[in-house]
C-alpha positions in Angstrom: 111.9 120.9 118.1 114.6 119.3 116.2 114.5 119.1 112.6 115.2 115.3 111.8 118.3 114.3 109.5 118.0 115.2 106.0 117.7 112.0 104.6 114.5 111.4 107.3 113.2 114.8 105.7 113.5 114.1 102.1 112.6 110.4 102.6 111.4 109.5 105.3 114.0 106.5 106.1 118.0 106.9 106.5 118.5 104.0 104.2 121.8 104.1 102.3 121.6 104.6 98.8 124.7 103.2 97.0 125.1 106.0 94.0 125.5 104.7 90.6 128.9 104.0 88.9 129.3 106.1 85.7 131.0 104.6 82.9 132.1 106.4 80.3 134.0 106.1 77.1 134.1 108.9 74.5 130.5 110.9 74.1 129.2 107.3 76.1 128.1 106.8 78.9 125.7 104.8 81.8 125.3 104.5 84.8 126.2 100.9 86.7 123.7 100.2 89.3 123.7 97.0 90.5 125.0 95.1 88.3 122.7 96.9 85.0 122.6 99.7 83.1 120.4 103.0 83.4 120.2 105.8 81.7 122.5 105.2 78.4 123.3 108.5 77.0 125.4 109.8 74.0 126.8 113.3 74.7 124.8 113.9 77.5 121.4 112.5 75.5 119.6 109.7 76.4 119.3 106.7 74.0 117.9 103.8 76.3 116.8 103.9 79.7 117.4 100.7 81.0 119.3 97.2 80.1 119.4 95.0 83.2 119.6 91.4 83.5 116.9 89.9 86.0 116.1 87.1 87.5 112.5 86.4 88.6 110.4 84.4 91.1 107.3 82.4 90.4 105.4 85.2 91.5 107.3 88.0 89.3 108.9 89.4 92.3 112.8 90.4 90.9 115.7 88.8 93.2 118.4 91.1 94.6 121.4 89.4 93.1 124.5 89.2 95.6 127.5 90.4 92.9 130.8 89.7 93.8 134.2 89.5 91.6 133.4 92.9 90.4 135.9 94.3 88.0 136.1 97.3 85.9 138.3 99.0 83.4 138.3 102.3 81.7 141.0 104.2 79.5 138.8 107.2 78.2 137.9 104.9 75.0 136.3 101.9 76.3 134.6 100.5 79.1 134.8 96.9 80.6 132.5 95.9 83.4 132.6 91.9 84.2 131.1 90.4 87.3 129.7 87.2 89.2 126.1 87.5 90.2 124.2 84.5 92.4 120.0 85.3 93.0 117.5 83.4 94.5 116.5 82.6 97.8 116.6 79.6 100.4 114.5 77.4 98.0 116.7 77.5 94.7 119.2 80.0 93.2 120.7 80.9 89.7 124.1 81.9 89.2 125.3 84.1 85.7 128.2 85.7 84.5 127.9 89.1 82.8 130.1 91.3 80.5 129.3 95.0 79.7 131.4 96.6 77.0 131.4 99.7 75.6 133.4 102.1 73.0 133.8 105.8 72.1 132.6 104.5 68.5 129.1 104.4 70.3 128.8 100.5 70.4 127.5 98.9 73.8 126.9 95.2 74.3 125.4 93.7 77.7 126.6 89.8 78.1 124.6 87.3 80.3 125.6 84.0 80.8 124.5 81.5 83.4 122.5 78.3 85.2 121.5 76.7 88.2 122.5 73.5 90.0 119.5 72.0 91.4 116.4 73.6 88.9 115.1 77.0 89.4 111.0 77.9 88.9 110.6 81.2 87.6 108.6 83.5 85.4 111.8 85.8 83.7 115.3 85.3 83.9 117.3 87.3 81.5 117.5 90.8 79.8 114.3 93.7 79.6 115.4 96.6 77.8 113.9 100.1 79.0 113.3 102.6 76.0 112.2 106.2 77.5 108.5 107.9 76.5 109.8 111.7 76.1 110.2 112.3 72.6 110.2 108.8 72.1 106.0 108.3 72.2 104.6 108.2 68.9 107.8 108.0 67.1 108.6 106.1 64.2 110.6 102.4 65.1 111.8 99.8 62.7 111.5 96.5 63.9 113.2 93.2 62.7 111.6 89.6 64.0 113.2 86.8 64.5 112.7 85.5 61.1 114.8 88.6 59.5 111.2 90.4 58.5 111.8 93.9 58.9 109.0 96.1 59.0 107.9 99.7 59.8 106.1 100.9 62.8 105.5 103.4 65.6 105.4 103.1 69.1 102.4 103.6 70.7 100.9 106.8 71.7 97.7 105.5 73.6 98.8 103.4 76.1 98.5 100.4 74.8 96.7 97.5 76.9 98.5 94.4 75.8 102.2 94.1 73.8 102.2 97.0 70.9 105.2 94.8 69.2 105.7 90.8 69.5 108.2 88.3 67.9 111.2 90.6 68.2 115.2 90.3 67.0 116.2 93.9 66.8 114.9 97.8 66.7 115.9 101.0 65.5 114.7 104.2 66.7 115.6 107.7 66.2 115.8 110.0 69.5 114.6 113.3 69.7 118.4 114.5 69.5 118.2 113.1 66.2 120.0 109.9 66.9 120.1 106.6 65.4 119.9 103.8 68.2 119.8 100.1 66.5 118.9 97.5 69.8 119.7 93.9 68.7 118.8 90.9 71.1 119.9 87.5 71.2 119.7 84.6 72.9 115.9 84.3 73.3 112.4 85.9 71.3 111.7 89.3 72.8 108.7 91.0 73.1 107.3 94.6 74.3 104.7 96.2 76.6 103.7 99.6 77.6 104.6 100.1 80.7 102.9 103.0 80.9 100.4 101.4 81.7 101.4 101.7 85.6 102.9 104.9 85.0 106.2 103.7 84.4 107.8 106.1 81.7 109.2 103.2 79.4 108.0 100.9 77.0 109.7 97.5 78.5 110.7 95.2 75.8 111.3 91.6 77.9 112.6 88.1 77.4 110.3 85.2 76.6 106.5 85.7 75.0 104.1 85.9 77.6 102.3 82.9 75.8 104.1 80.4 76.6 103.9 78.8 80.0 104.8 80.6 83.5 106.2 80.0 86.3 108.7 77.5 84.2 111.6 76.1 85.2 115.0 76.2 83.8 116.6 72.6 84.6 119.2 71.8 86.1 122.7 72.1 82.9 120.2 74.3 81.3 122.1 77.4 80.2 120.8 81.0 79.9 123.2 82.7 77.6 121.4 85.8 76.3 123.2 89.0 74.5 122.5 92.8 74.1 124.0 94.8 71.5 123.3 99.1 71.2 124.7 101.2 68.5 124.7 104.0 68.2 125.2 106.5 65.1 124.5 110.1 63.5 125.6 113.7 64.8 122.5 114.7 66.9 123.0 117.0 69.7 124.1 117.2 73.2 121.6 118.0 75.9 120.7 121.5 76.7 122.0 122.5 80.2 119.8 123.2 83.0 118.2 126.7 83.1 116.1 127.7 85.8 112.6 127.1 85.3 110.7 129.9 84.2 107.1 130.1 86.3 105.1 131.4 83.9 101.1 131.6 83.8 99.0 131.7 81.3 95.5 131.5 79.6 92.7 129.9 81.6 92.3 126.4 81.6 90.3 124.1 83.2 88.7 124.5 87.1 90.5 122.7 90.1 88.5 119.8 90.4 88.1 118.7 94.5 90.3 116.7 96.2 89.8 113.6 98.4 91.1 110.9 100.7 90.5 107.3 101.4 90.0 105.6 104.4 90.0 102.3 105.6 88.7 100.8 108.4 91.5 99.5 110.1 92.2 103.6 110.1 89.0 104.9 111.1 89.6 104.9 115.1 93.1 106.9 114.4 91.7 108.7 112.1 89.0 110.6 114.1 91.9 110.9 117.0 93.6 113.3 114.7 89.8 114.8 113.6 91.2 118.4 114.5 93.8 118.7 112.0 91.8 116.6 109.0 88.9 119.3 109.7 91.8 121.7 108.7 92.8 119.8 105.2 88.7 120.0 104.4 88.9 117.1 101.7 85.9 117.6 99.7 85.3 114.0 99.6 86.9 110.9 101.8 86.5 107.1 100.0 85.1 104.5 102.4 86.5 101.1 101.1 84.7 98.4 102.1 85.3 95.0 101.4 83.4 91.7 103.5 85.8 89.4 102.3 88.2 91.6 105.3 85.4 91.3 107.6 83.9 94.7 107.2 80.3 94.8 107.4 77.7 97.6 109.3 79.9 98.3 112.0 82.9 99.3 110.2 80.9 101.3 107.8 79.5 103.3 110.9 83.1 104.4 112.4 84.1 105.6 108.8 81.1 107.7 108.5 81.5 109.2 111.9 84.9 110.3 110.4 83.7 111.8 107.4 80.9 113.5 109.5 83.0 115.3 112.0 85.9 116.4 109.1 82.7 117.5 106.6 83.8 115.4 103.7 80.9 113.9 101.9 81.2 110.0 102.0 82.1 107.9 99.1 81.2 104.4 99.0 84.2 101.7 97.5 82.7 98.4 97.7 84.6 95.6 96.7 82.2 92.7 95.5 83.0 88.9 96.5 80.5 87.2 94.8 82.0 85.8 90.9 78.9 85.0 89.9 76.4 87.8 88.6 73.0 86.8 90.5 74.9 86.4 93.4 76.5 89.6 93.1 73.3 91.5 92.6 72.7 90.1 95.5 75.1 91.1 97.6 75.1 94.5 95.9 71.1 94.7 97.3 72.3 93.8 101.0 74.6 96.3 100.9 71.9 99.1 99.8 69.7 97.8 102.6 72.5 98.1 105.0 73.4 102.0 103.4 69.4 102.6 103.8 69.4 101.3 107.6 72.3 103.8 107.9 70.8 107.0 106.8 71.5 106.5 103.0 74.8 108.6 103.5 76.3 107.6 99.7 75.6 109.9 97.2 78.8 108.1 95.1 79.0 104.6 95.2 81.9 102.6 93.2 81.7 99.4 93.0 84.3 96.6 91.5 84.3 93.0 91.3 86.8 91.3 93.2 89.1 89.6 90.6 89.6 92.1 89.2 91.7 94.0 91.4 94.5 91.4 90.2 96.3 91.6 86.9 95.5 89.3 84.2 98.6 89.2 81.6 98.2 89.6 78.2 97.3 86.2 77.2 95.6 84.8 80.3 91.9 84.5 80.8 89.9 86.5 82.8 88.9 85.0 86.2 85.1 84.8 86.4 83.3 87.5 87.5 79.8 89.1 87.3 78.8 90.4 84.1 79.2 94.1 84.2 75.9 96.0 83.2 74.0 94.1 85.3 76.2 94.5 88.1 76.5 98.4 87.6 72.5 98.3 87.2 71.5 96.2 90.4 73.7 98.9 92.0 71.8 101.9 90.6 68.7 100.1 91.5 70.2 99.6 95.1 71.6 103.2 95.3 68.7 105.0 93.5 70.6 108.4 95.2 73.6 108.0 94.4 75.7 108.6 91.5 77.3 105.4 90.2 81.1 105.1 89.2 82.9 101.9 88.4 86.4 100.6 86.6 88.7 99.4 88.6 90.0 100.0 92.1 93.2 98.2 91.2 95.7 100.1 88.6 94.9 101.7 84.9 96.3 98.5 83.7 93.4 96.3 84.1 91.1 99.5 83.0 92.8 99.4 79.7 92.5 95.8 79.6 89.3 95.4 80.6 87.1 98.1 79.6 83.6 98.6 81.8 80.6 99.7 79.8 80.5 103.4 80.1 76.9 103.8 79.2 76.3 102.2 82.3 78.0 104.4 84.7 78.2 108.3 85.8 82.0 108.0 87.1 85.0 106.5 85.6 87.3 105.4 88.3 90.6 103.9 88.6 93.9 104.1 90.6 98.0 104.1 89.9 100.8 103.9 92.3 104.5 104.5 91.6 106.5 101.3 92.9 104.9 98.4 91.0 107.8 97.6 89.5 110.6 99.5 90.9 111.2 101.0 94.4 113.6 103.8 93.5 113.1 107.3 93.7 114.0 108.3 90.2 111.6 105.7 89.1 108.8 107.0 91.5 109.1 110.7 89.7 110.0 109.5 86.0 106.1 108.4 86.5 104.6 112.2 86.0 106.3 111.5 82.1 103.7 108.5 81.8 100.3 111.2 83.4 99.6 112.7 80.3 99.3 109.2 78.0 97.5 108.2 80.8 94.9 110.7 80.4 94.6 110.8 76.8 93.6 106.8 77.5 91.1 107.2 79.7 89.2 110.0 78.0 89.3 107.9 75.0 87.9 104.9 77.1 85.7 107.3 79.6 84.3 108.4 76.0 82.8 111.8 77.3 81.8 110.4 81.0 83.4 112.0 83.8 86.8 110.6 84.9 88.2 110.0 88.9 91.2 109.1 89.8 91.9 107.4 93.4 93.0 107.2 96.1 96.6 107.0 94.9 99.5 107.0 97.1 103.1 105.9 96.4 102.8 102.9 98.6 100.3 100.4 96.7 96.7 99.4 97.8 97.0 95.9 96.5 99.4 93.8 95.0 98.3 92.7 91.7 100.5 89.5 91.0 100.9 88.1 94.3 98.3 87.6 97.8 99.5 90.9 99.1 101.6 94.4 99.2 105.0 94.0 101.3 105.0 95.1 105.1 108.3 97.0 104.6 109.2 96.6 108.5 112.7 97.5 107.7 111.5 101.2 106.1 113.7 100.6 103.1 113.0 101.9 99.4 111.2 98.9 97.4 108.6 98.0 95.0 105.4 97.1 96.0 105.7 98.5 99.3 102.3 98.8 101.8 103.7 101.3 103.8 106.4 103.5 101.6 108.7 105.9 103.6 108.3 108.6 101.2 105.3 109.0 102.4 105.8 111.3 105.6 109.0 112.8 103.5 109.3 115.8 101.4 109.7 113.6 98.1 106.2 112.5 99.1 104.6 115.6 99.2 106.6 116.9 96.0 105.1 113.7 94.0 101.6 114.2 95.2 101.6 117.9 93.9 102.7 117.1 90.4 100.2 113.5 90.8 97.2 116.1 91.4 98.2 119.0 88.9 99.2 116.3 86.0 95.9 114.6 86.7 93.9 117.9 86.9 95.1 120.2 84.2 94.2 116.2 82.3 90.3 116.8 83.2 90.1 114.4 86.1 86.6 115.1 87.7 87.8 114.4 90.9 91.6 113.7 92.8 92.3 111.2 96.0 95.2 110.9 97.7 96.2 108.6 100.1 94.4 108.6 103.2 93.6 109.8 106.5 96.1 108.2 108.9 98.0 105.3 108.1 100.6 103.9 105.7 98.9 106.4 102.9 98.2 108.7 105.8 98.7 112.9 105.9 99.1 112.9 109.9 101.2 110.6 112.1 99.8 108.1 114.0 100.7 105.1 116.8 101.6 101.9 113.9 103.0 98.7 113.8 105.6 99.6 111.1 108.7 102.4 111.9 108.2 106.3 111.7 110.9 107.6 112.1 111.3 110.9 114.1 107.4 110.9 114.0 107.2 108.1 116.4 109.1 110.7 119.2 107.7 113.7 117.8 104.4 112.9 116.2 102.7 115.4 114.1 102.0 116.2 110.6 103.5 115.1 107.1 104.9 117.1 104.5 102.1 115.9 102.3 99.6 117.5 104.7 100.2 120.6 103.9 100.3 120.4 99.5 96.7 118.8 99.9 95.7 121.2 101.6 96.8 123.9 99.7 95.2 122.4 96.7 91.9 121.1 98.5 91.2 125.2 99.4 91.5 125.6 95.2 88.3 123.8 94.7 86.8 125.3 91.5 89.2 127.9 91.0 90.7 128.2 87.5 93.7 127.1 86.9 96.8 128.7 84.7 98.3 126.8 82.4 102.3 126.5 82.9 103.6 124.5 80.4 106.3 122.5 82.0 108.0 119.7 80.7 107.0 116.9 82.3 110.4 115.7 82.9 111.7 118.6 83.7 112.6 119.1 87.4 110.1 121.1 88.3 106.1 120.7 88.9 103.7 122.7 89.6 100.0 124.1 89.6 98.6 127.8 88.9 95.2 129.1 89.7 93.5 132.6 89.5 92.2 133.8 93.1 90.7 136.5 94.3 94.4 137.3 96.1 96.0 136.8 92.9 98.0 133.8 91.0 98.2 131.2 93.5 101.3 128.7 92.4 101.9 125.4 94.3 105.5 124.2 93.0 107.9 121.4 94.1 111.3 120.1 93.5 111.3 116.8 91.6 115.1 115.9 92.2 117.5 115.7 95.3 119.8 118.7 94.0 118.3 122.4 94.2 116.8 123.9 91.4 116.1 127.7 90.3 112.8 128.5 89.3 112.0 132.1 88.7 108.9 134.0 88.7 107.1 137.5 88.4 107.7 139.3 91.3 106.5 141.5 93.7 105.6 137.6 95.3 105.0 136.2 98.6 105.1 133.0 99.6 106.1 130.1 101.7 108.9 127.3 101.6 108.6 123.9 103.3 112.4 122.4 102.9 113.8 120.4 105.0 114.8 122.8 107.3 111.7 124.0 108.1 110.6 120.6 108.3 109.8 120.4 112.0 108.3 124.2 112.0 105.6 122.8 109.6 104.9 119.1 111.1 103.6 120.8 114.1 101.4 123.4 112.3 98.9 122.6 110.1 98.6 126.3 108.9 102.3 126.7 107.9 101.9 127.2 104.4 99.8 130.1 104.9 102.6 132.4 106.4 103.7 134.3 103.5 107.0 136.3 103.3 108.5 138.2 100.3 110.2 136.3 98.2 112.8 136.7 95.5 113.3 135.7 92.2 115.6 133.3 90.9 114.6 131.1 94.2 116.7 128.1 94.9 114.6 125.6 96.1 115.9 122.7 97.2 116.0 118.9 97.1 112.2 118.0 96.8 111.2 121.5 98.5 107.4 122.9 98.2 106.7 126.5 97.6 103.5 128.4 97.8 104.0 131.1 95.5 101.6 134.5 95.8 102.1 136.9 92.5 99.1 139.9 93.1 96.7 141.2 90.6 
């Protein structure tokens, strides 16, 4: 069998990806993309992460602008970008000029200037600076308002749930490198969130205060004109070269807590077609979601229990409750035990979560109605006598941190993340491992001893938080908010899963899903109605297959601590077996990277050129060979790595 092309390997699509224009002038530089600015760097260190100018939809989806009259100009010294940019769709547009500047002096200033003809409803239109977390978390940062008040604060170590700094003019922050980087905006009142808070490694500072009104509309003459201004000053110091990672193990840490899968019912008949090689993942657990308002009911229930039966995985009940109101929901909370009961009482985990609140409510906005929480959590202990009860939120850690469920009233702590709620690119989608560890640090604070799960998680989201629901993606392109992601059956997939599971395990997570059986989440190819491509000739397994498995068979096994730098390029997880050291380790980035190790080891690569080899056997991973150290792996590569006793 063929191995596909490398793009379908890494990927899973062969969209084009336009590579970045890097503008430089002196120790400057940043990289164009599409009209904004990422990763602003001084000699090589980075000083912002982002400055775009956006244009939003009444929904907060962000318009592809169509640039044209693109011109740029570099002598070594300075840098001048200028261009025309229209976005919008067949409803209403918005047109703006922008000017980027920049000088080997370290000053950088980001122009936008522009209106619409016929009135354009939106909820942001204009600049959101990106600062980065590494380094950065914690630190001290001087803010100026807009009434010249300067005062002193920090920015936020706990992710913070709402906007850690309001009412904003300008900030000053010091980098790691030592640094000075003074941000000064104009044109409009800025203000920040932690975007952490869906793993997004940044703290987003944004155009226009959430409190006042959204969608609005910017009239018709009405002129946007908003400015950016960075400088930069101070000696600081370059950035270190890339060494190759040092795989190092060392004291005992925590056990390997089990791993799971969801499963929904639209993927239940697929699902126990491909019941052989799910048998051979052995997820300790699989999450049945179950949700009326979708028509699920007793029937659909059965056929995802017969999957759990015939793969062993010990059912978890996810039950999405309709009902706003808290007698009704009791209610429909007691149908629902009756109907488990008539069913063999098979739960012995049972989440449950109201319905509104698997939307985001912004900082600001009130709450929809919804059953009060204790009694809700209660009815269902009374329901589920059995069962261990776990509750948060089966949307994102967002709405966990907003709105915190009474933990004396539950055994479990659940909530879930994905990668592309904000942006669809692949750097963005592994920058989120930077964001894991604040993540964690939250929820213990807000589990407050109780036990802590996580999932099911995938790249692709469940839900779509602001809008009525997740894109269909029937093009197989790289986007935000996608239902079915294409990195999914890629290597880049199963490289983000491993550092997802050992981030959230090494954290103390009590228990790990990913993804899901079959599907758009799914760890083994199926017939769909959305493109596979090279699995819909070939079929077989995914990448990803093959890292949960590895990690599903370490169930209770210490685990090594590492100590990698979370965004470093490499990730990886270490645990003591009976064989020996047993690392799992991936490739975060498209360009190969050493990593080096104690040797004699043995081991196993899945690259993408023995991508084919493994899709059609589910026990690839365990054919060790002698391997050498430094290793090269390569572009989102796996490894299994064997060091004996």
């Amino acid at each position: 069998m063929q191995n596909p092309s490398r793009a379908i390997a890494l990927y899973g699509t062969d969209e084009a990806v336009t590579p970045p224009r890097i503008l430089r002038a002196g120790k400057l530089s940043a990289e164009l993309e599409a009209g904004n600015l990422r990763y602003i760097r001084w000699d090589g260190q980075e000083v912002l992460r982002a400055i775009s100018f956006i244009v939003r939809d009444k929904d907060w989806g962000t318009y592809s602008p169509t640039i044209s009259d693109l011109k740029i100009k570099e002598d070594g010294e300075h840098f001048r970008v200028t261009l025309h940019a229209v976005a919008g769709d067949a409803g209403q547009h918005f047109e703006y000029e922008a000017k980027i500047e920049g000088n080997a002096k370290g000053h950088l200033s980001f122009h936008g200037k522009g209106q619409t003809n016929d009135g354009f409803l939106t909820n942001r239109t204009g600049f959101v600076i990106l600062h980065p977390i590494d380094g950065i978390a914690g630190a001290a940062v001087s803010i100026e308002h807009t009434d010249g008040q300067v005062v002193d604060s920090t920015f936020p170590e706990i992710v913070d749930p709402v906007q850690p700094m309001m009412d904003l003019h300008a900030l000053t922050h010091t980098t790691p490198g030592g640094l000075r980087v003074n941000t000064l905006m104009q044109g409009d009142t800025f203000e920040m969130e932690d975007q952490r808070n869906w793993t997004d490694a940044s703290y987003k500072t944004y155009v226009r205060p959430l409190a006042k009104p959204w969608p609005y509309r910017i009239e018709p003459g009405e002129v946007i004109d908003q400015t950016i201004t960075v400088t930069i000053s101070g000696t600081g110091h370059g950035a270190e070269d890339d060494d190759a990672v040092s795989l190092k193990p060392g004291d005992p840490i925590r056990t390997v807590p089990p791993l799971g899968i969801g499963l929904r019912p639209k993927d239940a008949v697929s699902a126990l077609a491909n019941a052989t090689a799910l048998k051979i993942l052995k997820p300790a657990y699989i999450i049945l979601h179950h949700d009326q308002r979708s028509g699920h009911d007793a029937s659909t229930l059965t056929s995802m229990l017969q999957v759990a039966d015939t793969i062993g995985a010990d059912p978890w009940l996810e039950a999405v409750i309709e009902s706003p109101e808290t007698t009704d929901a009791v209610a429909e909370v007691q149908a629902l035990g009756e109907t488990a009961k008539a069913l063999g009482d098979p739960f012995k985990t049972v989440l449950v979560s109201p319905a509104p609140d698997l939307k985001c409510t912004l900082p600001g906005s009130v709450w929809p109605p919804a059953p009060d929480a204790t009694a809700l959590y209660d009815a269902t202990r009374q329901a589920f006598p059995n069962a261990r009860i776990g509750g948060g939120m089966f949307s994102y850690f967002t709405e966990l941190n907003r709105k915190r469920p009474p933990t004396d009233a539950l055994d479990l702590i659940s909530f879930t993340t994905s990668p592309i709620v904000h942006a669809g690119d692949d750097r963005s989608v592994m920058e989120t491992h930077e964001a894991h560890a604040a993540i964690i640090k939250s929820v213990s604070n807000i589990a407050d001893g109780a036990p802590w799960a996580v999932g099911p998680s995938a790249i692709g989201v469940r839900d779509n938080p602001y809008g009525k629901a997740a894109k269909d993606n029937p093009d197989n392109i790289r986007q935000a908010m996608n239902w079915n992601d294409p990195r999914q059956r890629g290597l880049l997939g199963a490289a983000w899963n491993l550092g997802y599971f050992a981030d959230f395990a090494s954290g103390g997570a009590a228990a790990i899903a990913l993804g899901g059986a079959t599907g758009p989440f799914g760890v083994v190819s199926a017939p769909a109605d959305f493109p596979q491509p090279w699995f819909d000739e070939f079929g077989g397994i995914y990448p990803v297959f093959h890292v949960l498995r590895g990690l599903a068979r370490l169930k209770a096994v210490k685990m090594r601590s590492l100590n990698l730098n979370a965004a470093g390029p490499i990730t990886a997880l270490a645990a003591g077996t009976d064989a020996g050291i047993e690392i799992w380790v991936a490739n975060k980035t498209p360009s190969a990277t050493d990593i080096t190790f104690q040797t004699p080891a043995k081991g196993t690569i899945l690259d993408a050129t023995t991508f084919a080899k493994a899709a059609v056997d589910p026990t690839y991973m365990d054919q060790l060979q002698d391997l050498s150290s430094p290793y090269n792996l390569d572009a989102f590569a796996v490894a299994r790595v064997l060091i004996g006793n």
